[in-house]
C-alpha positions as CSV (number, residue, x, y, z in Angstrom):
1,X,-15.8,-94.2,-12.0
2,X,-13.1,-97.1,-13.7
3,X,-10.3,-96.0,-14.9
4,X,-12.0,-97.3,-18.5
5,X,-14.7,-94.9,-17.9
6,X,-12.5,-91.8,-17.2
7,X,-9.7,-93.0,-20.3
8,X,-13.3,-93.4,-22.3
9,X,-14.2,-90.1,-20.8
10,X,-11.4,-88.2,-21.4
11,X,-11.2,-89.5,-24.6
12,X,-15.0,-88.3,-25.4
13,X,-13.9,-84.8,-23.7
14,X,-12.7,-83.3,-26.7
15,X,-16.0,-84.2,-29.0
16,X,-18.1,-81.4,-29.3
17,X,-21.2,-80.6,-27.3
18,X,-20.3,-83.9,-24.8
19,X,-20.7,-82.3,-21.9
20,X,-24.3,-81.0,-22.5
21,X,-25.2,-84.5,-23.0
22,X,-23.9,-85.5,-19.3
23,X,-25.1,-84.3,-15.9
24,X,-23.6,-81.1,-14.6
25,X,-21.2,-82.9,-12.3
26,X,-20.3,-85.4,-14.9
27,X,-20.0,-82.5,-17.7
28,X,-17.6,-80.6,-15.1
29,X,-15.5,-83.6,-14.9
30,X,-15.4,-84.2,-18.5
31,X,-14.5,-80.6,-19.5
32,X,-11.9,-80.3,-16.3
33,X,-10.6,-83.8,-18.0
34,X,-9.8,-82.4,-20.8
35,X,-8.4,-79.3,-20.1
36,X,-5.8,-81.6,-18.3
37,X,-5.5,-83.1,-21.5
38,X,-4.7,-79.9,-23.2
39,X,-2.0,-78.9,-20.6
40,X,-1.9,-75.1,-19.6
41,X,-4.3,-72.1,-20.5
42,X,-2.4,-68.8,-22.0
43,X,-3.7,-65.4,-20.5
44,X,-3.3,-62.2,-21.9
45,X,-3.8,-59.7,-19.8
46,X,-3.2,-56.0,-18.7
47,X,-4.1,-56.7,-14.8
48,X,-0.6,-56.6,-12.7
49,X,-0.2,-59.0,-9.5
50,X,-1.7,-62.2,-10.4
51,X,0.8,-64.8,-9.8
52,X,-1.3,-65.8,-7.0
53,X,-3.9,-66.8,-8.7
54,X,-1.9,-68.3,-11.2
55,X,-0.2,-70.6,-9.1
56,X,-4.1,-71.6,-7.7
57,X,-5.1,-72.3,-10.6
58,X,-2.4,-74.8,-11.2
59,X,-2.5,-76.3,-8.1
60,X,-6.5,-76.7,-7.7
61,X,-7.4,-78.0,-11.6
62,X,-3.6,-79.3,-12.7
63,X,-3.7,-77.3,-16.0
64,X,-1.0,-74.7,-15.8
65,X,-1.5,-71.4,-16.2
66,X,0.5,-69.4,-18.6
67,X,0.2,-65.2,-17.7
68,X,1.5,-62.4,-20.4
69,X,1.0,-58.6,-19.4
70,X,0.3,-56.4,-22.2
71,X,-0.3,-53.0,-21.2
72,X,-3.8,-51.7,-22.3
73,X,-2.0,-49.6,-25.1
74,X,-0.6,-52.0,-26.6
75,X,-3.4,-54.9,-26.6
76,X,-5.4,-54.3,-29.6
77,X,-2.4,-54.5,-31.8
78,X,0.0,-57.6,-30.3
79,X,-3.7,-59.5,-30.4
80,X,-4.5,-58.6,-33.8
81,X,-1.4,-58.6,-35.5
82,X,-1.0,-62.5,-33.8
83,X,-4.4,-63.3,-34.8
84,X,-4.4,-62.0,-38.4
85,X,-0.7,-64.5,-38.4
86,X,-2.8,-67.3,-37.4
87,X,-0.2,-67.0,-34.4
88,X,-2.6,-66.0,-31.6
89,X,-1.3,-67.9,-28.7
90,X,-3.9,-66.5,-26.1
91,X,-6.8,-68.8,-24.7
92,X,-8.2,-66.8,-22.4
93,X,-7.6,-62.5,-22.5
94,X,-8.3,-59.7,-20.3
95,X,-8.2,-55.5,-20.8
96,X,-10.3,-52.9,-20.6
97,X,-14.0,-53.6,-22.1
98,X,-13.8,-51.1,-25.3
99,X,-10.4,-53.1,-25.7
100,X,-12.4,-56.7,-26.2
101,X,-15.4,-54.6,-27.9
102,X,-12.8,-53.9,-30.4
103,X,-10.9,-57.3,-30.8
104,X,-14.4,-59.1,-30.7
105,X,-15.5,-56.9,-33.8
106,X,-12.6,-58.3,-35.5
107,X,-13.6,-62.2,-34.9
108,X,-11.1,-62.7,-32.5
109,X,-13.3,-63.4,-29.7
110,X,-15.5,-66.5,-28.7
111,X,-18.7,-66.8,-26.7
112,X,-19.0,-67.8,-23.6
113,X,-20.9,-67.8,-20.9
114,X,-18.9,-69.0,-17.4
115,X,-21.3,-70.7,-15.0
116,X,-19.2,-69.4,-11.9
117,X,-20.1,-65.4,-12.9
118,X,-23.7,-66.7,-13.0
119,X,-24.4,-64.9,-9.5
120,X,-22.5,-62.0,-10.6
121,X,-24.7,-58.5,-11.4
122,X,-26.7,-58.2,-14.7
123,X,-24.0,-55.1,-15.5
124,X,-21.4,-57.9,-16.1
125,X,-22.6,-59.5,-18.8
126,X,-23.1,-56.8,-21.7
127,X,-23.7,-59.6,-24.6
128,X,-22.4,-63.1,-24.8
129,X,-18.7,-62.9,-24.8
130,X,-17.2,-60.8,-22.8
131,X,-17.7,-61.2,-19.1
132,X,-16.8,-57.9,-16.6
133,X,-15.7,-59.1,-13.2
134,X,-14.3,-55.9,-11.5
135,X,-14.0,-52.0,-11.8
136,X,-10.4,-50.3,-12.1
137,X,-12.0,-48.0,-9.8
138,X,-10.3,-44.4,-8.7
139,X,-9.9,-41.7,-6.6
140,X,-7.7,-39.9,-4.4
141,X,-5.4,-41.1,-2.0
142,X,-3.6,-38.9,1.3
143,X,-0.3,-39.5,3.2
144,X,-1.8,-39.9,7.0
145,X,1.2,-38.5,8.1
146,X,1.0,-35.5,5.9
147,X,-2.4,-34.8,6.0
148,X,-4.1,-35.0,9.2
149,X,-7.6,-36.6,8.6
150,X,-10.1,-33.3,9.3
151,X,-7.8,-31.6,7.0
152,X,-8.3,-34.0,3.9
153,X,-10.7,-33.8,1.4
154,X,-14.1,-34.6,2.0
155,X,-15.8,-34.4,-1.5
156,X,-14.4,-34.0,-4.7
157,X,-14.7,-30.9,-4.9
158,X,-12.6,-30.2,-2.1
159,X,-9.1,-31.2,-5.0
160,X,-9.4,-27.8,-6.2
161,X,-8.8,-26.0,-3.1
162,X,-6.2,-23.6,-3.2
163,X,-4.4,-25.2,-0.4
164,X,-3.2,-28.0,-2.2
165,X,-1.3,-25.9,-4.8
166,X,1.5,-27.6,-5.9
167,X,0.6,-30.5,-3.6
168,X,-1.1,-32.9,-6.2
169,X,0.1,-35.9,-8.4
170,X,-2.3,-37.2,-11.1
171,X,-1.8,-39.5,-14.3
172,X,-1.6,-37.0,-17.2
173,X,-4.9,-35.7,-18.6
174,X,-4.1,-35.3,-21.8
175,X,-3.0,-39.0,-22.6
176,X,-4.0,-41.1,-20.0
177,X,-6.7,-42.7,-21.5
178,X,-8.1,-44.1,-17.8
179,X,-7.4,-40.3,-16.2
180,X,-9.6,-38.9,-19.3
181,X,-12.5,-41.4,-19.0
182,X,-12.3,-40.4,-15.0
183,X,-12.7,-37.0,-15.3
184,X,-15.2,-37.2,-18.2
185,X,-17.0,-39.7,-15.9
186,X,-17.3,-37.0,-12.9
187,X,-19.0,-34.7,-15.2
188,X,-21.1,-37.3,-15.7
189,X,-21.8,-38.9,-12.5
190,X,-21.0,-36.7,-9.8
191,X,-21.4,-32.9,-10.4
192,X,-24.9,-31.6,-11.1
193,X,-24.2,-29.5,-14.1
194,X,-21.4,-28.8,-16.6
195,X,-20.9,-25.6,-15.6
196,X,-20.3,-26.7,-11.8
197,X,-17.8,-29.9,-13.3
198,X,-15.5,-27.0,-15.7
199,X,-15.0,-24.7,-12.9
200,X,-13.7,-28.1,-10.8
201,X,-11.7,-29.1,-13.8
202,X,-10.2,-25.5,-14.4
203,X,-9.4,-25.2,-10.3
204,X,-7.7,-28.5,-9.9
205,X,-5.7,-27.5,-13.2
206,X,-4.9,-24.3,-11.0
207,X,-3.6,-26.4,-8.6
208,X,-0.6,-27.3,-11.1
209,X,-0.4,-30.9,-10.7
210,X,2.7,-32.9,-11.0
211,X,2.0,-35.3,-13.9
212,X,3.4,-39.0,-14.2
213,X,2.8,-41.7,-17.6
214,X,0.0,-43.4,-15.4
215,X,-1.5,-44.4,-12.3
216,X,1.6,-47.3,-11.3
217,X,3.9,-44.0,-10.8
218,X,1.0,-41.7,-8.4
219,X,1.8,-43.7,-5.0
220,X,5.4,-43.0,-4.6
221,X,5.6,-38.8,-4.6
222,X,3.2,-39.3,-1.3
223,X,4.6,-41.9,0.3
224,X,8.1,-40.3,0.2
225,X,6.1,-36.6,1.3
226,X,6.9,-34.8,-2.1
227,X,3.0,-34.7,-2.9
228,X,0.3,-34.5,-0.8
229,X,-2.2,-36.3,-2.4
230,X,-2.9,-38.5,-5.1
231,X,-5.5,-38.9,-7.9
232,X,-5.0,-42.4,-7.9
233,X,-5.9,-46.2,-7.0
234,X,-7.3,-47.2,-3.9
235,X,-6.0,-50.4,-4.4
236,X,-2.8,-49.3,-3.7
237,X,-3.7,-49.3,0.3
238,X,-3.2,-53.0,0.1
239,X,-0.4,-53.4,-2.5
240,X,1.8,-50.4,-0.8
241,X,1.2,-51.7,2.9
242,X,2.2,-50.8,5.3
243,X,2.4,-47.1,3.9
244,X,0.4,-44.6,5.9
245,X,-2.1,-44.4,3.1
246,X,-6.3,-43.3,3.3
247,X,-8.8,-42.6,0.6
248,X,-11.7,-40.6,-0.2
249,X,-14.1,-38.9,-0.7
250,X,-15.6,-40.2,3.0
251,X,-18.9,-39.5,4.0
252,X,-20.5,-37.5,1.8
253,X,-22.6,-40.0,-0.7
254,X,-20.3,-39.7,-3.8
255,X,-19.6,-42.8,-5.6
256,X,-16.1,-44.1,-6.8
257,X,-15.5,-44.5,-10.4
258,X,-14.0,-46.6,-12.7
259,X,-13.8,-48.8,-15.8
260,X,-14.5,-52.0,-16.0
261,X,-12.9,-54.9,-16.2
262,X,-13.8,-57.0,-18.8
263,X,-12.1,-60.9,-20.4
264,X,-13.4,-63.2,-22.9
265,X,-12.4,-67.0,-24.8
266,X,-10.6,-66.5,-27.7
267,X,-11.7,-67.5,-31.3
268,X,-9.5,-69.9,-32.3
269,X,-7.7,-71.1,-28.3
270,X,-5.2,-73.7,-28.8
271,X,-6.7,-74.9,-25.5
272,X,-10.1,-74.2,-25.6
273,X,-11.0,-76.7,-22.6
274,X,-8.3,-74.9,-20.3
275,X,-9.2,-72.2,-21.7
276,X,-13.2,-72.3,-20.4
277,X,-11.6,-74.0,-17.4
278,X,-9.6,-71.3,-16.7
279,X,-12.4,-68.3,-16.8
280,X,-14.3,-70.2,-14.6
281,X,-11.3,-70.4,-12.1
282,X,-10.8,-67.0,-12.1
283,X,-14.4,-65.8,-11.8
284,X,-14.7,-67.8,-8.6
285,X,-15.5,-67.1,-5.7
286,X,-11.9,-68.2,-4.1
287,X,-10.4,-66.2,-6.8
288,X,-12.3,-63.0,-7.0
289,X,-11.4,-63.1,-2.9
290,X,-7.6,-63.5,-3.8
291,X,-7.9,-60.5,-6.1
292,X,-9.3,-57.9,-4.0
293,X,-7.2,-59.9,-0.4
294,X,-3.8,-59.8,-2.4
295,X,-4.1,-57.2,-5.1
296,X,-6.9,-55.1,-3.5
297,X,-9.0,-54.9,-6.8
298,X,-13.3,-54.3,-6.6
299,X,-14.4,-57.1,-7.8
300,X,-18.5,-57.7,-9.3
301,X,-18.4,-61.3,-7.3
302,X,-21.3,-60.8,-4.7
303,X,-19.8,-59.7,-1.4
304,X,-16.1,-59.9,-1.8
305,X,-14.5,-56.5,-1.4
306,X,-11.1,-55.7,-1.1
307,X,-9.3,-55.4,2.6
308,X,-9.7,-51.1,2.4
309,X,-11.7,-49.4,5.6
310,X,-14.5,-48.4,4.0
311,X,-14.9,-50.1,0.9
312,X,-17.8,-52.3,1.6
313,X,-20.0,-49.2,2.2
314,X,-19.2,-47.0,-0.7
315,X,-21.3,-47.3,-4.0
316,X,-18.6,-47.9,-7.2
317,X,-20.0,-47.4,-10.7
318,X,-18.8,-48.4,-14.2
319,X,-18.4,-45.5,-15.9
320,X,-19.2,-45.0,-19.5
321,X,-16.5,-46.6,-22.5
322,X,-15.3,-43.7,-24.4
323,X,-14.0,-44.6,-27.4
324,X,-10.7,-43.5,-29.5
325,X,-12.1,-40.5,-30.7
326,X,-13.8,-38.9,-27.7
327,X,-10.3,-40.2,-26.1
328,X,-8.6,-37.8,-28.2
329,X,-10.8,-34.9,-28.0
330,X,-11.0,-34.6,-24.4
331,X,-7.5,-35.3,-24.1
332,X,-6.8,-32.2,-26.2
333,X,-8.9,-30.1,-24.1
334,X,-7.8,-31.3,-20.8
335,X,-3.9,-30.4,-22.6
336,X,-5.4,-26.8,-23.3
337,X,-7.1,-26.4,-19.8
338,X,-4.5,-28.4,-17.7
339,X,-0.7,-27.1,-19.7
340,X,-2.4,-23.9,-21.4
Protein backbone atom coordinates (compact mmCIF):
# COMPACT_ATOMS: atom_id res chain seq x y z
CA UNK A 1 0.00 0.00 0.00
CA UNK A 2 1.49 3.91 -0.81
CA UNK A 3 2.03 5.86 1.77
CA UNK A 4 -1.08 8.11 0.03
CA UNK A 5 -3.25 5.12 0.46
CA UNK A 6 -2.38 4.55 4.23
CA UNK A 7 -2.40 8.76 4.95
CA UNK A 8 -5.91 8.41 2.85
CA UNK A 9 -6.58 5.36 5.02
CA UNK A 10 -5.93 6.54 8.12
CA UNK A 11 -7.59 9.53 7.44
CA UNK A 12 -10.91 7.46 6.44
CA UNK A 13 -10.21 5.39 9.79
CA UNK A 14 -12.09 7.56 11.91
CA UNK A 15 -15.51 7.72 9.55
CA UNK A 16 -17.94 5.53 10.76
CA UNK A 17 -18.81 2.04 9.61
CA UNK A 18 -15.30 2.20 7.12
CA UNK A 19 -14.12 -0.83 8.05
CA UNK A 20 -17.27 -2.90 7.17
CA UNK A 21 -16.93 -1.62 3.79
CA UNK A 22 -13.18 -3.03 3.47
CA UNK A 23 -11.95 -6.66 3.55
CA UNK A 24 -11.23 -8.15 6.93
CA UNK A 25 -7.55 -7.63 6.53
CA UNK A 26 -7.90 -4.22 5.11
CA UNK A 27 -10.71 -3.30 7.94
CA UNK A 28 -8.08 -4.61 10.62
CA UNK A 29 -5.52 -2.27 9.25
CA UNK A 30 -7.78 0.56 9.09
CA UNK A 31 -9.19 0.20 12.65
CA UNK A 32 -5.44 -0.73 14.10
CA UNK A 33 -4.57 2.70 12.03
CA UNK A 34 -6.44 4.56 13.79
CA UNK A 35 -6.19 3.49 17.11
CA UNK A 36 -2.51 4.66 16.53
CA UNK A 37 -4.05 7.76 15.60
CA UNK A 38 -5.86 8.08 18.85
CA UNK A 39 -2.67 7.26 20.94
CA UNK A 40 -3.24 4.93 24.16
CA UNK A 41 -6.45 3.02 25.39
CA UNK A 42 -7.44 3.68 29.33
CA UNK A 43 -8.35 0.44 31.36
CA UNK A 44 -10.15 0.34 34.29
CA UNK A 45 -9.90 -2.56 35.90
CA UNK A 46 -10.03 -4.58 39.25
CA UNK A 47 -7.63 -7.48 37.92
CA UNK A 48 -3.98 -7.13 39.75
CA UNK A 49 -0.68 -8.15 37.74
CA UNK A 50 -1.15 -7.03 34.30
CA UNK A 51 1.68 -4.91 33.49
CA UNK A 52 2.76 -7.65 31.31
CA UNK A 53 0.22 -7.42 29.10
CA UNK A 54 0.24 -3.90 29.14
CA UNK A 55 3.61 -3.48 27.98
CA UNK A 56 2.53 -6.20 24.95
CA UNK A 57 0.09 -4.39 24.08
CA UNK A 58 2.19 -1.38 23.51
CA UNK A 59 4.82 -3.08 21.92
CA UNK A 60 2.74 -5.35 19.44
CA UNK A 61 -0.06 -2.53 18.15
CA UNK A 62 1.98 0.93 19.24
CA UNK A 63 -1.14 2.34 21.02
CA UNK A 64 -0.13 2.62 24.70
CA UNK A 65 -1.92 1.21 27.15
CA UNK A 66 -3.01 3.20 30.15
CA UNK A 67 -4.04 0.56 33.35
CA UNK A 68 -6.07 1.99 36.65
CA UNK A 69 -6.98 -0.61 39.43
CA UNK A 70 -10.14 0.01 41.11
CA UNK A 71 -11.04 -2.47 43.60
CA UNK A 72 -14.44 -4.17 42.86
CA UNK A 73 -15.98 -2.07 45.79
CA UNK A 74 -15.28 0.79 44.65
CA UNK A 75 -16.10 0.49 40.66
CA UNK A 76 -19.64 1.26 40.36
CA UNK A 77 -19.26 4.53 41.96
CA UNK A 78 -15.64 6.13 40.59
CA UNK A 79 -17.28 4.96 37.01
CA UNK A 80 -20.51 6.55 37.56
CA UNK A 81 -19.81 9.52 39.31
CA UNK A 82 -16.99 10.24 36.16
CA UNK A 83 -19.54 9.34 33.79
CA UNK A 84 -22.49 11.31 35.10
CA UNK A 85 -19.37 14.49 35.02
CA UNK A 86 -18.95 13.85 31.46
CA UNK A 87 -15.35 13.03 32.90
CA UNK A 88 -15.17 9.23 32.23
CA UNK A 89 -11.72 8.69 31.10
CA UNK A 90 -12.01 4.78 30.64
CA UNK A 91 -12.03 3.17 27.09
CA UNK A 92 -12.02 -0.08 27.88
CA UNK A 93 -13.20 -1.55 31.75
CA UNK A 94 -13.03 -4.66 33.53
CA UNK A 95 -14.79 -6.05 37.14
CA UNK A 96 -16.84 -8.51 38.13
CA UNK A 97 -19.98 -9.21 35.71
CA UNK A 98 -22.95 -7.87 38.09
CA UNK A 99 -20.50 -4.87 38.33
CA UNK A 100 -20.81 -4.07 34.18
CA UNK A 101 -24.58 -5.47 34.52
CA UNK A 102 -24.95 -2.47 36.69
CA UNK A 103 -22.86 0.26 34.90
CA UNK A 104 -24.36 -0.98 31.43
CA UNK A 105 -27.98 -0.33 32.91
CA UNK A 106 -26.91 3.13 33.50
CA UNK A 107 -25.72 3.79 29.70
CA UNK A 108 -22.34 3.74 30.45
CA UNK A 109 -21.55 0.80 28.41
CA UNK A 110 -21.09 0.22 24.58
CA UNK A 111 -21.65 -2.88 22.42
CA UNK A 112 -19.32 -4.83 21.21
CA UNK A 113 -18.58 -7.85 19.93
CA UNK A 114 -14.49 -8.68 19.82
CA UNK A 115 -13.67 -11.03 16.91
CA UNK A 116 -10.66 -12.55 18.85
CA UNK A 117 -13.28 -14.09 21.77
CA UNK A 118 -15.17 -15.48 18.77
CA UNK A 119 -13.77 -19.12 19.60
CA UNK A 120 -14.36 -18.48 23.13
CA UNK A 121 -17.59 -20.66 24.90
CA UNK A 122 -21.16 -19.57 24.29
CA UNK A 123 -21.16 -18.78 28.48
CA UNK A 124 -18.99 -15.76 27.59
CA UNK A 125 -20.99 -13.79 25.80
CA UNK A 126 -24.35 -13.14 28.01
CA UNK A 127 -25.72 -10.25 25.58
CA UNK A 128 -23.93 -7.89 23.36
CA UNK A 129 -21.61 -5.88 25.51
CA UNK A 130 -20.02 -7.42 27.92
CA UNK A 131 -17.62 -10.13 27.11
CA UNK A 132 -16.47 -12.80 30.11
CA UNK A 133 -12.97 -14.09 29.50
CA UNK A 134 -12.02 -15.95 32.81
CA UNK A 135 -13.37 -17.20 36.24
CA UNK A 136 -11.92 -15.77 39.63
CA UNK A 137 -12.09 -19.24 40.55
CA UNK A 138 -11.53 -20.60 44.35
CA UNK A 139 -10.73 -23.05 46.72
CA UNK A 140 -8.45 -24.18 49.19
CA UNK A 141 -4.91 -24.08 49.22
CA UNK A 142 -2.23 -26.31 51.84
CA UNK A 143 1.36 -25.55 53.00
CA UNK A 144 3.18 -28.93 51.61
CA UNK A 145 5.35 -28.66 54.31
CA UNK A 146 2.65 -28.50 56.86
CA UNK A 147 0.36 -30.76 55.63
CA UNK A 148 1.57 -33.91 54.26
CA UNK A 149 -0.46 -34.76 51.04
CA UNK A 150 -2.66 -38.06 52.36
CA UNK A 151 -3.40 -35.85 55.22
CA UNK A 152 -5.11 -32.88 53.15
CA UNK A 153 -8.42 -32.59 52.24
CA UNK A 154 -9.78 -34.49 49.65
CA UNK A 155 -13.37 -33.08 49.19
CA UNK A 156 -14.93 -30.14 50.48
CA UNK A 157 -16.31 -31.52 52.98
CA UNK A 158 -13.25 -32.66 54.48
CA UNK A 159 -12.73 -28.24 55.75
CA UNK A 160 -14.97 -28.94 58.49
CA UNK A 161 -13.07 -31.60 60.16
CA UNK A 162 -12.35 -31.10 63.61
CA UNK A 163 -8.70 -31.45 63.02
CA UNK A 164 -8.20 -28.26 61.42
CA UNK A 165 -9.62 -26.29 64.41
CA UNK A 166 -7.99 -23.19 64.57
CA UNK A 167 -5.94 -24.07 61.50
CA UNK A 168 -7.99 -22.15 58.81
CA UNK A 169 -7.75 -18.72 57.10
CA UNK A 170 -10.64 -17.52 54.89
CA UNK A 171 -11.83 -13.98 53.47
CA UNK A 172 -14.60 -12.89 55.86
CA UNK A 173 -18.06 -14.29 55.35
CA UNK A 174 -19.99 -11.74 56.29
CA UNK A 175 -18.56 -8.94 53.84
CA UNK A 176 -16.66 -10.46 51.40
CA UNK A 177 -18.82 -10.19 48.75
CA UNK A 178 -16.63 -13.00 46.51
CA UNK A 179 -16.35 -15.43 49.90
CA UNK A 180 -20.39 -15.05 50.15
CA UNK A 181 -21.16 -15.84 46.41
CA UNK A 182 -18.62 -18.92 47.05
CA UNK A 183 -20.19 -20.41 49.78
CA UNK A 184 -23.72 -19.59 48.41
CA UNK A 185 -22.33 -21.23 45.16
CA UNK A 186 -21.40 -24.66 47.02
CA UNK A 187 -24.88 -24.98 48.15
CA UNK A 188 -25.69 -24.69 44.91
CA UNK A 189 -23.29 -26.62 42.92
CA UNK A 190 -21.66 -29.00 45.02
CA UNK A 191 -23.68 -30.47 47.98
CA UNK A 192 -26.77 -32.55 47.21
CA UNK A 193 -29.16 -30.91 49.58
CA UNK A 194 -29.41 -27.85 51.88
CA UNK A 195 -29.47 -29.64 54.81
CA UNK A 196 -26.07 -31.57 53.89
CA UNK A 197 -24.49 -27.69 52.72
CA UNK A 198 -25.73 -26.01 56.56
CA UNK A 199 -24.24 -28.70 58.51
CA UNK A 200 -20.75 -27.96 56.26
CA UNK A 201 -21.28 -24.30 56.75
CA UNK A 202 -22.02 -24.56 60.62
CA UNK A 203 -18.74 -27.14 60.98
CA UNK A 204 -16.25 -25.14 59.10
CA UNK A 205 -17.65 -22.05 61.28
CA UNK A 206 -16.70 -24.54 64.27
CA UNK A 207 -13.47 -24.64 63.04
CA UNK A 208 -13.04 -20.78 64.08
CA UNK A 209 -11.43 -19.39 61.17
CA UNK A 210 -9.02 -16.65 61.20
CA UNK A 211 -10.62 -13.97 59.07
CA UNK A 212 -8.68 -11.38 56.74
CA UNK A 213 -10.45 -8.12 54.46
CA UNK A 214 -10.13 -10.56 51.33
CA UNK A 215 -8.59 -13.13 49.43
CA UNK A 216 -4.89 -10.92 48.65
CA UNK A 217 -4.25 -11.39 52.61
CA UNK A 218 -5.20 -15.66 52.71
CA UNK A 219 -1.59 -16.80 51.31
CA UNK A 220 0.66 -15.33 53.85
CA UNK A 221 -0.61 -17.06 57.42
CA UNK A 222 0.30 -20.48 55.40
CA UNK A 223 3.22 -19.81 53.92
CA UNK A 224 4.79 -18.39 57.14
CA UNK A 225 3.04 -21.91 59.14
CA UNK A 226 0.57 -19.82 61.28
CA UNK A 227 -2.53 -21.42 59.33
CA UNK A 228 -2.80 -24.58 57.79
CA UNK A 229 -4.79 -24.02 55.05
CA UNK A 230 -6.41 -21.53 53.05
CA UNK A 231 -9.87 -20.86 51.53
CA UNK A 232 -8.36 -19.07 48.84
CA UNK A 233 -6.95 -18.57 45.11
CA UNK A 234 -5.34 -21.14 43.34
CA UNK A 235 -3.76 -18.66 41.37
CA UNK A 236 -1.65 -17.85 44.00
CA UNK A 237 0.58 -21.18 43.17
CA UNK A 238 2.06 -19.20 40.39
CA UNK A 239 2.12 -15.64 41.76
CA UNK A 240 3.63 -16.91 45.37
CA UNK A 241 6.28 -19.37 43.68
CA UNK A 242 8.31 -20.89 44.75
CA UNK A 243 6.11 -21.31 48.03
CA UNK A 244 5.44 -24.93 48.94
CA UNK A 245 1.84 -24.40 47.93
CA UNK A 246 -1.05 -27.44 46.56
CA UNK A 247 -4.72 -27.20 45.96
CA UNK A 248 -7.77 -29.04 46.17
CA UNK A 249 -10.22 -30.71 46.26
CA UNK A 250 -8.15 -33.65 44.11
CA UNK A 251 -9.73 -36.57 42.78
CA UNK A 252 -12.97 -36.71 43.75
CA UNK A 253 -15.12 -35.01 40.73
CA UNK A 254 -15.97 -31.69 42.49
CA UNK A 255 -15.71 -28.70 40.38
CA UNK A 256 -13.90 -25.34 41.28
CA UNK A 257 -15.91 -22.26 41.56
CA UNK A 258 -15.89 -18.84 40.78
CA UNK A 259 -17.15 -15.64 39.35
CA UNK A 260 -16.58 -14.49 36.24
CA UNK A 261 -14.77 -12.25 34.75
CA UNK A 262 -16.40 -9.91 32.67
CA UNK A 263 -15.17 -6.22 30.48
CA UNK A 264 -16.85 -4.15 28.01
CA UNK A 265 -16.28 -0.66 25.55
CA UNK A 266 -17.36 2.24 27.12
CA UNK A 267 -20.17 4.59 26.05
CA UNK A 268 -18.68 7.53 25.22
CA UNK A 269 -14.31 6.18 24.97
CA UNK A 270 -12.17 9.07 24.20
CA UNK A 271 -10.43 6.45 22.12
CA UNK A 272 -12.88 4.32 20.81
CA UNK A 273 -10.44 2.74 18.04
CA UNK A 274 -7.84 1.85 20.86
CA UNK A 275 -10.27 1.14 22.75
CA UNK A 276 -11.85 -1.97 20.33
CA UNK A 277 -8.18 -2.45 19.58
CA UNK A 278 -7.30 -2.97 22.87
CA UNK A 279 -10.25 -5.78 23.89
CA UNK A 280 -9.18 -7.62 21.03
CA UNK A 281 -5.59 -7.61 22.37
CA UNK A 282 -6.36 -8.83 25.51
CA UNK A 283 -8.82 -11.48 24.48
CA UNK A 284 -6.15 -13.10 22.40
CA UNK A 285 -4.79 -15.95 22.36
CA UNK A 286 -1.04 -14.59 23.30
CA UNK A 287 -2.74 -12.66 26.00
CA UNK A 288 -5.11 -14.92 27.60
CA UNK A 289 -1.71 -17.31 27.72
CA UNK A 290 0.15 -14.40 29.52
CA UNK A 291 -2.64 -14.17 32.05
CA UNK A 292 -2.96 -17.63 33.24
CA UNK A 293 1.57 -18.20 32.51
CA UNK A 294 2.32 -14.87 34.61
CA UNK A 295 -0.70 -14.20 36.77
CA UNK A 296 -2.04 -17.77 36.87
CA UNK A 297 -5.72 -16.70 36.14
CA UNK A 298 -8.50 -19.52 34.34
CA UNK A 299 -9.03 -18.03 31.44
CA UNK A 300 -12.41 -19.05 28.84
CA UNK A 301 -9.76 -18.90 25.73
CA UNK A 302 -9.96 -22.55 24.41
CA UNK A 303 -7.13 -24.53 25.86
CA UNK A 304 -4.99 -22.10 27.74
CA UNK A 305 -4.86 -22.98 31.42
CA UNK A 306 -2.79 -21.61 33.98
CA UNK A 307 0.85 -23.36 34.87
CA UNK A 308 -1.05 -25.32 38.23
CA UNK A 309 -0.68 -29.38 38.38
CA UNK A 310 -3.86 -30.29 37.81
CA UNK A 311 -5.74 -27.62 36.39
CA UNK A 312 -6.32 -28.71 32.93
CA UNK A 313 -8.29 -31.67 34.25
CA UNK A 314 -10.58 -30.14 36.77
CA UNK A 315 -14.12 -28.89 35.57
CA UNK A 316 -14.49 -24.76 36.76
CA UNK A 317 -17.95 -23.24 36.70
CA UNK A 318 -19.26 -19.73 36.80
CA UNK A 319 -21.27 -19.49 39.60
CA UNK A 320 -24.46 -17.63 39.80
CA UNK A 321 -24.28 -13.30 40.13
CA UNK A 322 -25.90 -12.50 43.32
CA UNK A 323 -26.85 -9.31 43.59
CA UNK A 324 -26.68 -6.41 46.43
CA UNK A 325 -29.43 -7.63 48.26
CA UNK A 326 -28.91 -11.38 48.43
CA UNK A 327 -25.15 -10.01 49.17
CA UNK A 328 -26.39 -8.56 52.24
CA UNK A 329 -28.63 -11.23 53.44
CA UNK A 330 -26.30 -14.05 53.38
CA UNK A 331 -23.74 -12.01 54.63
CA UNK A 332 -25.79 -11.45 57.74
CA UNK A 333 -26.35 -15.02 58.17
CA UNK A 334 -23.00 -16.22 57.59
CA UNK A 335 -22.08 -13.15 60.56
CA UNK A 336 -24.80 -15.01 62.85
CA UNK A 337 -23.50 -18.62 61.94
CA UNK A 338 -19.70 -17.84 61.51
CA UNK A 339 -19.19 -14.80 64.83
CA UNK A 340 -22.55 -15.96 66.68
Amino acid sequence: MSTLDRRTLLQLAGAAGLASVLSPAQGAEADLAAARAEGKAVFYANITAVKPIMEAFGKDTGVQGEYTRISSSKFVSTVATEARAGKLLADVVQAPLPVLELLKANGVLAPYRSPAAADYPEWTRPDDTIQLFGIEYVSYLYNTKQVAAADAPKKYEDLADAKWKGRIVMADPATHSSTISWLVGLKEKVFASEGEWTNFVKALAANQPMFVASFGPTPAPIESGEKAIAISMPKYIVTKAPAPLAWGPRGGGQPLLGTPRAMALTAKAPHPAAARAFMDYWLSKKAAGMLAKDVGEYVAAPGVYPPVEGMDQVKVLAIRDLGDAEIQKWGAEFKRIFKG
